[in-house]
C-alpha positions as CSV (number, residue, x, y, z in Angstrom):
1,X,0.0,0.0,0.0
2,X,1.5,3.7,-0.6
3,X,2.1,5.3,2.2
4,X,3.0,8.9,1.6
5,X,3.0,12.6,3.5
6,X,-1.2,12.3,3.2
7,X,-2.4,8.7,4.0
8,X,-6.0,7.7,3.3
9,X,-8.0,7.6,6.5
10,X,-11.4,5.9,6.9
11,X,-13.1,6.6,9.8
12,X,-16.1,4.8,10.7
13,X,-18.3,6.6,12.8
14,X,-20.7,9.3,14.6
15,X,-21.8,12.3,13.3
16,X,-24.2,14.5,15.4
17,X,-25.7,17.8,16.1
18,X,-23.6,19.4,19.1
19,X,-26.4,22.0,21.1
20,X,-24.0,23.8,23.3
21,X,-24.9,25.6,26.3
22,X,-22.5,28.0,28.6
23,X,-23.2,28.4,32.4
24,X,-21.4,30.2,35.1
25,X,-21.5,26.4,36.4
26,X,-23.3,23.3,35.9
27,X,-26.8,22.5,37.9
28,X,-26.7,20.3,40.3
29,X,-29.6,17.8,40.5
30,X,-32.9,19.8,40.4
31,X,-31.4,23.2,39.9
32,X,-32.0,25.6,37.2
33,X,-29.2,27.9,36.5
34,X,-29.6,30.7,33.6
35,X,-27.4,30.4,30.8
36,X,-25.2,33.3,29.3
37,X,-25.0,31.2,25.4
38,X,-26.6,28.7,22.5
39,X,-24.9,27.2,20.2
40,X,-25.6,24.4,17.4
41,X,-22.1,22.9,16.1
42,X,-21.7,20.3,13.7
43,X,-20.0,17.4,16.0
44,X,-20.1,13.7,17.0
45,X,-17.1,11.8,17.5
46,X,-16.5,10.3,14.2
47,X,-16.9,13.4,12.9
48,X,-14.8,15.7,14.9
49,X,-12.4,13.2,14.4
50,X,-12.6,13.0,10.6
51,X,-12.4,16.6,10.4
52,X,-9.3,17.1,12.2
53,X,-7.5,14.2,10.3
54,X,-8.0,15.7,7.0
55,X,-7.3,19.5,8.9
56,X,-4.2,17.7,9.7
57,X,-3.4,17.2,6.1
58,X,-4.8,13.1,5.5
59,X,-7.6,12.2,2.6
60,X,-10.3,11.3,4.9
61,X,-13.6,9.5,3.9
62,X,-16.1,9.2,6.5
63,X,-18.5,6.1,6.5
64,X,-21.5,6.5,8.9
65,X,-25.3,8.2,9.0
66,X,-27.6,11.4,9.5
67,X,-31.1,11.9,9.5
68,X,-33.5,12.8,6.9
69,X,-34.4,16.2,9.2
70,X,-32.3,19.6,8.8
71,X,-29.6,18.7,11.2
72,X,-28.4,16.1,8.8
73,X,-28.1,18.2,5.8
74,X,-25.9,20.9,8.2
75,X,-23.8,18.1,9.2
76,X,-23.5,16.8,5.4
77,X,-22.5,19.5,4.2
78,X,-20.4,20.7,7.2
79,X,-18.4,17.4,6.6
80,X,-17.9,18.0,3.1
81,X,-16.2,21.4,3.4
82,X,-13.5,20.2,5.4
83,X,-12.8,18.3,2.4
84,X,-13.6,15.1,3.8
85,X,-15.1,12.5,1.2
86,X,-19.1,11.8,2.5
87,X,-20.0,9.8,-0.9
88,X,-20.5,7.1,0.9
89,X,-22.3,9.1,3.9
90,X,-25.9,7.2,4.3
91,X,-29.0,9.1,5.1
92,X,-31.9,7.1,6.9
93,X,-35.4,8.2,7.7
94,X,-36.0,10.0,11.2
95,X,-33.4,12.0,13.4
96,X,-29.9,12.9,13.3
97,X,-27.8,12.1,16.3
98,X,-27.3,14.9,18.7
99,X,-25.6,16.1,21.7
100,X,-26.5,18.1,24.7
101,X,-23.5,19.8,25.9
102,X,-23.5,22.1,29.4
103,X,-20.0,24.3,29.6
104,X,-19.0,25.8,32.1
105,X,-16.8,29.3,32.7
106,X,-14.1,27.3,33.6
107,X,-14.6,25.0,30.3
108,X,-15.2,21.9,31.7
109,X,-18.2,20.0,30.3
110,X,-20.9,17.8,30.3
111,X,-22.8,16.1,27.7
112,X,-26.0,14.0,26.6
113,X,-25.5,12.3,23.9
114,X,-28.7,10.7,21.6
115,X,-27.7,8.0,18.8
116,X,-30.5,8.9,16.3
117,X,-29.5,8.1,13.0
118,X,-26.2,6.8,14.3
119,X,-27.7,3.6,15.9
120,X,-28.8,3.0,12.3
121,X,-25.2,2.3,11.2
122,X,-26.0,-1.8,11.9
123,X,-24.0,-3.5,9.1
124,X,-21.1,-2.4,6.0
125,X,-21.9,-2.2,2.6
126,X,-19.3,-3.8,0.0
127,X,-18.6,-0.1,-1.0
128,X,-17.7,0.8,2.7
129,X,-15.8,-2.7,3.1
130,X,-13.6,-1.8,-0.5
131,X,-12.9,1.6,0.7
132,X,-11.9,0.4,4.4
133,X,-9.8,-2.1,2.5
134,X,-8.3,0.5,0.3
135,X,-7.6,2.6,3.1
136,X,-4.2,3.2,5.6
137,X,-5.7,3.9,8.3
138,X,-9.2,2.8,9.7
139,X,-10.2,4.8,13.1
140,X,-13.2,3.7,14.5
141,X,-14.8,5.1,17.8
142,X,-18.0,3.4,20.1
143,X,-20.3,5.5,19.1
144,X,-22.0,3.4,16.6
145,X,-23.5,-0.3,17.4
146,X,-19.8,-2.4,18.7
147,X,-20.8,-5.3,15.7
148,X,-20.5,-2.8,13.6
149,X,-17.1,-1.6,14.6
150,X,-16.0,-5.0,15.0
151,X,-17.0,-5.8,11.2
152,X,-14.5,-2.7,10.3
153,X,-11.9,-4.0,12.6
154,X,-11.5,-7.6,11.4
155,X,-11.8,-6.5,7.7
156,X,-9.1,-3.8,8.1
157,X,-6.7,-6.2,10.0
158,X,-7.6,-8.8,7.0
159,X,-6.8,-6.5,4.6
160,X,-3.3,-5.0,5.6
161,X,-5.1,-1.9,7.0
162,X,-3.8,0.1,10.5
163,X,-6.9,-0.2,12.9
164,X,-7.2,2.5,15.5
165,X,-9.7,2.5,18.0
166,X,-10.4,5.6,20.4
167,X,-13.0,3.4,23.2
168,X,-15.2,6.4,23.7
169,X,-17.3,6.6,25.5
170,X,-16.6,3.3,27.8
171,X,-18.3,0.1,27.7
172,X,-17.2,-3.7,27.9
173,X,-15.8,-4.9,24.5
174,X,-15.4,-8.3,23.2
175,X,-12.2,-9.9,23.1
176,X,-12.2,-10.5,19.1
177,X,-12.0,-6.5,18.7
178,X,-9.2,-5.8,20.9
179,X,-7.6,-8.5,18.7
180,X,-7.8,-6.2,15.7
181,X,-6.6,-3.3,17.6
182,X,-3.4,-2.2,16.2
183,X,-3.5,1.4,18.3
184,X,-5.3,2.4,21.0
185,X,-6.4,6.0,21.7
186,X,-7.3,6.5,25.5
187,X,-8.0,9.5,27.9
188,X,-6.9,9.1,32.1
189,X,-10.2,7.5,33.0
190,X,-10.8,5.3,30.1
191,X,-6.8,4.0,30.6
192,X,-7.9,3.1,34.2
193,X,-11.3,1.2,32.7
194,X,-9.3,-0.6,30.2
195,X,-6.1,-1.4,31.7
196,X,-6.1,-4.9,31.7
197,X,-7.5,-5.0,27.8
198,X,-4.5,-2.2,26.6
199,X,-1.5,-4.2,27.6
200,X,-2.1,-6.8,24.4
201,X,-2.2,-3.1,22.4
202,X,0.5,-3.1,19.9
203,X,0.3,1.0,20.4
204,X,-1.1,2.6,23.4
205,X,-1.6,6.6,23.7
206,X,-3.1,8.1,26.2
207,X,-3.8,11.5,26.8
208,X,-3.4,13.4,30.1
209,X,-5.7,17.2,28.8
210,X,-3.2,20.1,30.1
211,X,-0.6,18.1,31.1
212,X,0.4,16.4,27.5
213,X,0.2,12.6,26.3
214,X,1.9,9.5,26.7
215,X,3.1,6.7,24.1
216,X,3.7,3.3,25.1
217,X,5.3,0.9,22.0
218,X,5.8,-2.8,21.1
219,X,8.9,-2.3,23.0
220,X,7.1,-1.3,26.3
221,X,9.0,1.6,26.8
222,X,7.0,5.0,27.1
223,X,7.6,8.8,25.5
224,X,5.4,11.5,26.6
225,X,5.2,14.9,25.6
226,X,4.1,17.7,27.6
227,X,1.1,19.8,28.3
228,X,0.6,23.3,26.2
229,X,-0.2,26.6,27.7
230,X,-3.3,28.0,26.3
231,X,-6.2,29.9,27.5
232,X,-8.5,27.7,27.8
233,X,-12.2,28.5,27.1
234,X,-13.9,24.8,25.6
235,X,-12.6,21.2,26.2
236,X,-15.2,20.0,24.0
237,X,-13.8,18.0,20.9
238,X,-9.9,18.6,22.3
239,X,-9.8,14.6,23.0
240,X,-11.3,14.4,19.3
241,X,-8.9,16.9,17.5
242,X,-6.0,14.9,19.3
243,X,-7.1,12.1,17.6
244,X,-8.1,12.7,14.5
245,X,-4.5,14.5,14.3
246,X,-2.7,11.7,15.0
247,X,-3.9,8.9,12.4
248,X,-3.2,11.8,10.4
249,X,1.0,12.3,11.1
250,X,1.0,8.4,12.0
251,X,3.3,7.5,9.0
252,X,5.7,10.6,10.0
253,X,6.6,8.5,13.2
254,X,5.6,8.6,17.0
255,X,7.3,11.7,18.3
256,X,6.2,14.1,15.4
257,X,2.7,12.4,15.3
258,X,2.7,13.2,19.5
259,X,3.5,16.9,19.0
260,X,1.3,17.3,16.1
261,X,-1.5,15.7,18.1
262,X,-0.9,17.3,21.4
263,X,-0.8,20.6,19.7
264,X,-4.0,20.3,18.0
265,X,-5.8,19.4,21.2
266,X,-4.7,22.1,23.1
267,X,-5.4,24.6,20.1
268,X,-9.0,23.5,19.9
269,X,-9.7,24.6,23.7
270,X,-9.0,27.9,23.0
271,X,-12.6,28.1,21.1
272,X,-15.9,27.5,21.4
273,X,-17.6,24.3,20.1
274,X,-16.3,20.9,19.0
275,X,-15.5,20.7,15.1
276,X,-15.5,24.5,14.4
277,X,-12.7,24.9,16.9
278,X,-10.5,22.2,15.4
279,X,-7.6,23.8,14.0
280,X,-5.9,23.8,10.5
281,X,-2.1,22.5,9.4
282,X,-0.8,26.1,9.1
283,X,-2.2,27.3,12.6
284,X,-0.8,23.6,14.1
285,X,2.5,24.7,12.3
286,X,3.1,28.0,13.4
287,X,2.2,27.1,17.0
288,X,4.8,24.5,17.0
289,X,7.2,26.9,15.0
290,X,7.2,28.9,17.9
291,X,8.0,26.5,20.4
């Protein structure tokens, strides 16, 4: 398979409807607190990561689904201007996916997420299956039905293809998918939920927000790099930017791929929303330039 300076990245996927609300703090149980901002941003896992992949420079095709309503023809077509290849994007009758997101000033967020369209993702087409074969890179997230990622997984290993998996958000996985796993992408918490699954990982990275990432290899040894300082105003999507990032400089080896990645995470906090604050090669660039 060519592998050049802009591998081919499938990612198999969610794409959703981010509704974005900013507090002065989050409600506790039963209390109402008045918000100071609404937002509607284009998000969803899969797609924040296929967005920042081809930001980050890689040919990106996203496989996955949206609703017949509005929301799916925004997402569409929010997809397709980052230059990432939807012709094989399905649309199903009923709802898009969406997410309920609460920031607070501080940045720190929680969310509701609703599958919609993206429970409808429930087998692969012998289009997706050619283009996952065709591919260098398939990154898949949990986000979508697990048979369905599973599917993806074993065809990619089968067929030469780099799988990466980012297990968000957490559940219990079968044993066949970690199998296919050739890199694992993993925040604090979902390290800790995981840990006895990662150690078979042939590449483990896991983030650690402000204070960087760490890379663990076949050789067991561990690089990290280290936190960037930003101001801080979203952490939505950072975990997604990070990733999408780094399937993108994979081929341009671990310690370039870390920086790029880690740079791109921090970059995205410094803006509101999830796939509109995912930053481009040239801002990545200079940012590290100035290092």
């Amino acid at each position: 398979m060519d592998r050049t300076d802009s591998p081919t990245v499938v990612v198999l996927g969610s794409v959703n409807m981010d509704l974005v609300t900013t507090v002065p703090r989050r409600p506790a149980p039963g209390e109402t607190v008045l918000g100071s901002d609404f937002a509607t941003v284009p998000g969803g896992k899969g797609a924040n990561q296929a967005i920042a992949a081809a930001r980050s420079g890689a040919r990106v095709r996203f496989l996955g689904a949206i609703g017949d309503d509005a929301f799916g023809s925004e997402l569409a077509a929010t997809l397709s201007r980052a230059d990432v290849d939807i012709s094989l994007l399905r649309r199903v009758d009923g709802a898009s996916g969406i997410a309920s997101i609460v920031v607070d000033e501080t940045g720190e967020n929680s969310i509701i997420v609703v599958a919609g369209a993206n429970g409808r993702v429930t087998d692969l087409t012998a289009a997706e299956l050619a283009a996952i074969a065709q591919a260098d890179i398939l990154l898949c997230q949990l986000e979508i039905p697990i048979h369905t990622v599973l599917a993806a997984a074993q065809h990619a290993r089968a067929s030469g293809t780099v799988v990466a998996l980012n297990p968000s958000p957490f559940q219990p996985l079968p044993e066949e998918l970690w199998a296919a796993v050739d890199v694992a992408i993993v925040n604090s918490l979902e390290s800790e939920q995981y840990s006895g699954k990662l150690t078979h990982v042939a590449h483990l990275v896991r983030t650690l927000g402000g204070d960087g990432a760490v890379y663990r290899g076949t050789d067991g040894n561990e690089r990290s790099v280290g936190g960037r300082t930003v101001e801080v105003l979203d952490t939505t999507g950072a975990g997604d930017a990070f990733t999408g990032a780094l399937v993108a400089t994979w081929n341009r080896g671990i310690s370039t791929a870390l920086n790029w990645a880690n740079t791109a995470g921090a970059l995205t906090t410094t803006r509101l929303g999830a796939s509109s604050a995912i930053p481009g090669r040239d801002r990545i660039a200079a940012a590290l330039t100035a290092d």
